[in-house]
C-alpha positions in Angstrom: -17.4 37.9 -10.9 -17.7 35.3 -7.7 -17.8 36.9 -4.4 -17.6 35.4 -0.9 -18.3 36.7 2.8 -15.5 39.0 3.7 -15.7 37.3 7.0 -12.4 34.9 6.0 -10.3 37.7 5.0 -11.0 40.0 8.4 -10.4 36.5 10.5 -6.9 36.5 8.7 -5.8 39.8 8.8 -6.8 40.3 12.3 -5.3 36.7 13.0 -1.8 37.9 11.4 -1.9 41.1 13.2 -1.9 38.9 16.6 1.1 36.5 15.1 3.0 40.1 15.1 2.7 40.8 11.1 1.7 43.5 9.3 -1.1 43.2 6.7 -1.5 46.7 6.3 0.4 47.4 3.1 -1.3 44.5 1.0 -4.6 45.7 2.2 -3.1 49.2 1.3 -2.6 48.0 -2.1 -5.9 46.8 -2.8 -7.6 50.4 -1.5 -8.2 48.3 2.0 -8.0 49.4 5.8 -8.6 46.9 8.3 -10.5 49.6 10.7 -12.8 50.2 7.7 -13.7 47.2 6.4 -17.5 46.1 6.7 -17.9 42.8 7.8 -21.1 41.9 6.3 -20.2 42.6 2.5 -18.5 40.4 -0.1 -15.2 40.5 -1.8 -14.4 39.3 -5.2 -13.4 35.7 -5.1 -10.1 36.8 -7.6 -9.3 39.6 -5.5 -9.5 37.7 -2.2 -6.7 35.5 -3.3 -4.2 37.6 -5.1 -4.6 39.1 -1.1 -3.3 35.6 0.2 -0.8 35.3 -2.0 0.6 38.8 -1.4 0.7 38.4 2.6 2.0 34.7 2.0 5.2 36.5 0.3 5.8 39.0 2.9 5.3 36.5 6.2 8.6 35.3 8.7 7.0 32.6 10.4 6.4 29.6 8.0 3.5 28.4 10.9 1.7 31.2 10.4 -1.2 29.7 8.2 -1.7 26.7 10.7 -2.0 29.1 13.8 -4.6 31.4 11.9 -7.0 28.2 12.0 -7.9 29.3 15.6 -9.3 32.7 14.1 -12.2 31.4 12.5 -15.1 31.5 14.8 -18.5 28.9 14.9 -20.6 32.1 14.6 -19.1 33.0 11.1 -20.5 30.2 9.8 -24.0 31.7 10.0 -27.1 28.7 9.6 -24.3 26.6 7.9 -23.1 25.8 11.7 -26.8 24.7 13.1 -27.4 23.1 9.5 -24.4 20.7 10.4 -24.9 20.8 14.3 -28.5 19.7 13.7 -28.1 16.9 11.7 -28.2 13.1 12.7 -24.2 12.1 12.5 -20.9 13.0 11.7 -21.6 11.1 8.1 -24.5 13.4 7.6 -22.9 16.4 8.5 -20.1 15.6 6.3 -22.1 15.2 3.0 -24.1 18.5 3.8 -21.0 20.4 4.5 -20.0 19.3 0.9 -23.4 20.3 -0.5 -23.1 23.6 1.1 -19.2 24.3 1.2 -19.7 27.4 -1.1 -20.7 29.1 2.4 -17.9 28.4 3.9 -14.4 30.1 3.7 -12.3 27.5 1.5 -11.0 27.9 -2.1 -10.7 24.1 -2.1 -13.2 21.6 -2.6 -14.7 19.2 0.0 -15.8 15.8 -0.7 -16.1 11.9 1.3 -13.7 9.0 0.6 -15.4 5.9 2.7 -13.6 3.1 3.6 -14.3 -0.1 5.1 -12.9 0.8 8.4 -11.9 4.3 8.0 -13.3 7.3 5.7 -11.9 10.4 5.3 -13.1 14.2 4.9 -11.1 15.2 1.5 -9.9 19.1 0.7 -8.5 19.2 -2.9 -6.7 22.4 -2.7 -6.7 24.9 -5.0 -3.3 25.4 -7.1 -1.4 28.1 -6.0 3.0 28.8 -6.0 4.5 27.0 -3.7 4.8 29.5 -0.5 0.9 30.9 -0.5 -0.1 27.1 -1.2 1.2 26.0 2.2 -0.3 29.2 3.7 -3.7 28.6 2.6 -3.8 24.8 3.1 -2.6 25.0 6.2 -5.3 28.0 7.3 -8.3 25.9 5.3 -7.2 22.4 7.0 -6.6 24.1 10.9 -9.9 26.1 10.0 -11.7 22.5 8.9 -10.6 21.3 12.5 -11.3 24.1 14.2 -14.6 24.0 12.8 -15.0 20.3 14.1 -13.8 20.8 17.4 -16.5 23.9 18.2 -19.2 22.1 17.1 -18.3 18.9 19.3 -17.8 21.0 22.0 -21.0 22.4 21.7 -22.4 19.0 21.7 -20.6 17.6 24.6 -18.5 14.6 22.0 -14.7 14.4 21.6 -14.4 12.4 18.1 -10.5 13.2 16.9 -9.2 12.2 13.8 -7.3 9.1 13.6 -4.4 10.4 11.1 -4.5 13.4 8.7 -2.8 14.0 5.1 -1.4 17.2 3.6 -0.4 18.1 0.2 2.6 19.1 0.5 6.3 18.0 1.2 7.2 17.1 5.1 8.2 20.9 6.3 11.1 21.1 9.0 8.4 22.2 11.7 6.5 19.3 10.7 6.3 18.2 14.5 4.3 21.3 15.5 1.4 19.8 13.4 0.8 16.8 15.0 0.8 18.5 18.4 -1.6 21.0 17.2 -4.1 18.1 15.7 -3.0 15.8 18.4 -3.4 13.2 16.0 -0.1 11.7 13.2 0.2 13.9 10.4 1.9 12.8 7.2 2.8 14.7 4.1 3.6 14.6 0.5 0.0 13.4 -0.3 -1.8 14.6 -3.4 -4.8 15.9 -1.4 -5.6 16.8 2.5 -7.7 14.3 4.1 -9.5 14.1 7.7 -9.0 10.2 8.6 -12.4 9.2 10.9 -13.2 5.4 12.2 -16.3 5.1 10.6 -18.1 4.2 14.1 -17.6 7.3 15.4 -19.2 9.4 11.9 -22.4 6.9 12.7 -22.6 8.5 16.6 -25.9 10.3 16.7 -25.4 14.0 17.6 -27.4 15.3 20.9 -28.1 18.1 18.8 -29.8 16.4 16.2 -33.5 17.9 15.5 -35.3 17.4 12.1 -37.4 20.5 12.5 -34.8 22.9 13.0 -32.4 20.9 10.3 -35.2 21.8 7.4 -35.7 25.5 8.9 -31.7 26.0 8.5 -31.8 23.7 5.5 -34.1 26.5 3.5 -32.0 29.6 5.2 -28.7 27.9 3.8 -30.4 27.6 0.6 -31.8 31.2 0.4 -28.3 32.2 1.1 -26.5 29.7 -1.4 -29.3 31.1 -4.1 -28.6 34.9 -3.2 -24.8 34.4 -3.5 -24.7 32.9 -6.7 -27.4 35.4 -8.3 -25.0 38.1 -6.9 -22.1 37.4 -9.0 -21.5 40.2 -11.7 -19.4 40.7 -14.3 -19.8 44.2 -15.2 -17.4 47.2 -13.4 -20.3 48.6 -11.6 -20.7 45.2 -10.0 -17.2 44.9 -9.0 -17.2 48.6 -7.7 -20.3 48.0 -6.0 -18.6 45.4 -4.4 -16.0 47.1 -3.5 -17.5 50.0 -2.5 -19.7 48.0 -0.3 -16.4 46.8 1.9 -15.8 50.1 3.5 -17.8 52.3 6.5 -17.1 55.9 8.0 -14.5 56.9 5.1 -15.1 55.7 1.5 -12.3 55.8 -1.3 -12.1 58.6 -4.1 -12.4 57.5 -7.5 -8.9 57.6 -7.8 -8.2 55.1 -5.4 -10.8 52.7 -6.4 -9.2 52.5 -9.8 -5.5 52.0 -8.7 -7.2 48.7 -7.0 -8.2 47.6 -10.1 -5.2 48.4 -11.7 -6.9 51.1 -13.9 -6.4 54.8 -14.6 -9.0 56.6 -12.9 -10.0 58.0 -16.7 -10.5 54.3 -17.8 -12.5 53.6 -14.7 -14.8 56.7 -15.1 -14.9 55.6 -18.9 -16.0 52.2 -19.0 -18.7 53.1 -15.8 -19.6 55.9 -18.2 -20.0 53.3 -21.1 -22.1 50.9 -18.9 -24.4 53.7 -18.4 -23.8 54.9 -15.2 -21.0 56.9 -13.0 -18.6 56.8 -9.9 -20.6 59.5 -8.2 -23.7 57.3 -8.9 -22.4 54.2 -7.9 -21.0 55.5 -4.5 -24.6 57.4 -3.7 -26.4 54.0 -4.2 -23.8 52.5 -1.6 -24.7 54.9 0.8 -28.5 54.6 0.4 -28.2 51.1 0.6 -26.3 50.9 3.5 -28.5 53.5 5.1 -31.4 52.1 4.6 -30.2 48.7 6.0 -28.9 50.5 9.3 -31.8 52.6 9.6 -34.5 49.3 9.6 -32.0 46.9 11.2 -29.9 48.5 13.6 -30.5 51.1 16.8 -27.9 53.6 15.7 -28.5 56.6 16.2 -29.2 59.4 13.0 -25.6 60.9 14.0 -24.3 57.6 14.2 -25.5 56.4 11.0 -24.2 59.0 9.3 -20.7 58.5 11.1 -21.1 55.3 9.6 -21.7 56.6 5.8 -18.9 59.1 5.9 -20.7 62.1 6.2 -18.9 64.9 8.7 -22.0 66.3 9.7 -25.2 64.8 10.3 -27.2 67.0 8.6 -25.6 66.7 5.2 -26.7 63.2 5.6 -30.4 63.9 6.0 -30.4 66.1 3.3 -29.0 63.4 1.2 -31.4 61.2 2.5 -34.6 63.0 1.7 -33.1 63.9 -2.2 -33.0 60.0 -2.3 -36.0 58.5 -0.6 -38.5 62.0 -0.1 -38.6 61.6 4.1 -36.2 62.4 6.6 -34.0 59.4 7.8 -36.2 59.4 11.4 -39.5 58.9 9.4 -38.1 56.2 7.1 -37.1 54.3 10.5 -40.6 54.6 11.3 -42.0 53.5 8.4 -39.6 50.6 8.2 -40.6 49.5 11.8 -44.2 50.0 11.8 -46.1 47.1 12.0 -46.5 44.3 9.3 -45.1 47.5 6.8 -42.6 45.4 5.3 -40.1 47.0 2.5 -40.6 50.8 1.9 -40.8 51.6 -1.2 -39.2 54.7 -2.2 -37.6 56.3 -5.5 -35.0 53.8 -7.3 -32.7 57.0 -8.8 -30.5 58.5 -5.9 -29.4 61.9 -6.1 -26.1 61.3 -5.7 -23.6 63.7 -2.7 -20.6 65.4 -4.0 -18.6 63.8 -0.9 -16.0 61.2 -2.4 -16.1 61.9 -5.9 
């Protein structure tokens, strides 16, 4: 099962919660809390867009999806953003964006249509019903801009679209879009296109450094490689997943199946079947996740096990040791000694009774 950053989702959600709506009970449906969510985990590519089309049903203003383009910040991007800001032009940019657009947050699909004066930057949206279509063009094309703008500002150039295209029928506040892309926007087009001169994609970027362009090149690529390898289509893939999305309070059993509109005895009987167990699944969250805040972060040992759900912080060491054989202090140490590089420590967790 695809995944994707669950960066997108927390920039719309939070971005809907400014607008004055309430996400909360489609999250709530889908065993989701916006205060709980992790933002460096993945979400399942399915799941993330039966979420947009739920909010799309329950939203009051019909502009929402085009102000939610703000939300999505030049830092989310990860190396994607230096990739493109490090590149020679605008062209160049374009046609690695399109190589690497799995990394960013569209469903649609990017490609270049040149022209002899003009070429334009082409999003093919992804079918959808009518009303969460029109939310999640409008969020991927203000994104797209957005994206654009930050990384012109960053490198001192103003280059504006001549004209842009959506897919869909001219809306009543069609006005309000071309005074948010300060440019003439038409509709009823069969895809969404940027419209550039094709002087201004040929502008060589201040930013533009060959070195650093192949050392974000292989980072992009490491990442695109460890995405796609990370697909699974097995339940304990997609519960690991899920699992993964949450910090300080994780879901019972129970809950986890009503998100994947299962009985909690089918859940338990088809992890059973694939050889493994709720209880097991959820301790190998937890030692993952503990092992990556213990080497990467400075929290403290009470924090970390804040962090993992565990009330006390001495339940959480005693977890600890049953899964790696040293406290979580000396596994820190270990981890941050010298040129040690991984730790190696036991594969089979014993797994805590908290959460089954």
């Amino acid at each position: 099962m695809p995944t994707r950053s669950v960066l997108g989702l927390l920039y719309t959600v939070r971005g809907l919660k400014k607008l004055g709506e309430d996400p909360s009970p489609v999250l709530a449906r889908h065993g989701l809390d916006l205060e709980t969510i992790a933002p460096d985990t993945r979400i399942e590519r399915s799941r993330e867009i039966r979420i947009y089309a739920e909010l799309a049903a329950g939203l009051r203003d019909p502009l929402a999806g085009l102000k939610l383009g703000t939300e999505y910040g030049l830092g989310g991007y990860g190396p994607l953003a230096m990739l493109l800001m490090t590149c020679d032009n605008a062209w160049q940019a374009f046609q690695t964006g399109i190589k690497y657009q799995e990394l960013t947050f569209l469903f649609g699909s990017l490609s270049l249509e040149p022209g002899e004066r003009e070429s334009a930057l082409v999003l093919t949206p992804m079918p959808m019903a009518e009303q969460p279509f029109r939310f999640r063009v409008d969020g991927e094309v203000a994104g797209t801009y957005k994206l654009l703008r930050d990384m012109q500002q960053g490198m001192g150039l103003d280059i504006q679209p001549e004209r842009i295209e959506m897919p869909y029928p001219r809306p009543p506040e069609a006005a309000a879009y071309e005074a948010h892309f300060g440019c003439p926007v038409s509709f009823g087009h069969a895809r969404a296109r940027f419209w550039l001169r094709n002087e201004h994609l040929q502008l060589r970027f201040p930013t533009a450094d060959p070195t650093a362009h192949a050392l974000f090149r292989t980072l992009c690529d490491q990442q695109l490689q460890a995405q796609r390898s990370s697909a699974g289509d097995r339940l304990a893939d997609r519960v690991l997943a899920h699992l993964a999305l949450f910090v300080q309070r994780y879901p019972s059993a129970a809950e986890v199946a009503r998100s994947f509109d299962l009985a909690e005895r089918s859940l338990r009987r088809q992890l059973q079947d694939e050889g493994t167990s709720f209880r097991e699944l959820l301790a190998r969250t937890r030692q993952d996740k503990a092992r990556q805040l213990l080497s990467t972060s400075a929290l403290s040992i009470e924090a970390v096990a804040q962090q993992l759900g565990y009330a006390e912080p001495a339940a959480f060491i005693h977890a600890f040791k049953g899964w790696t054989g040293m406290t979580p202090a000396a596994f820190r140490a270990q981890a941050r000694g010298a040129g040690a590089g991984p730790v190696a420590v036991p594969a089979a967790p014993a797994a805590p009774r908290a959460g089954d």
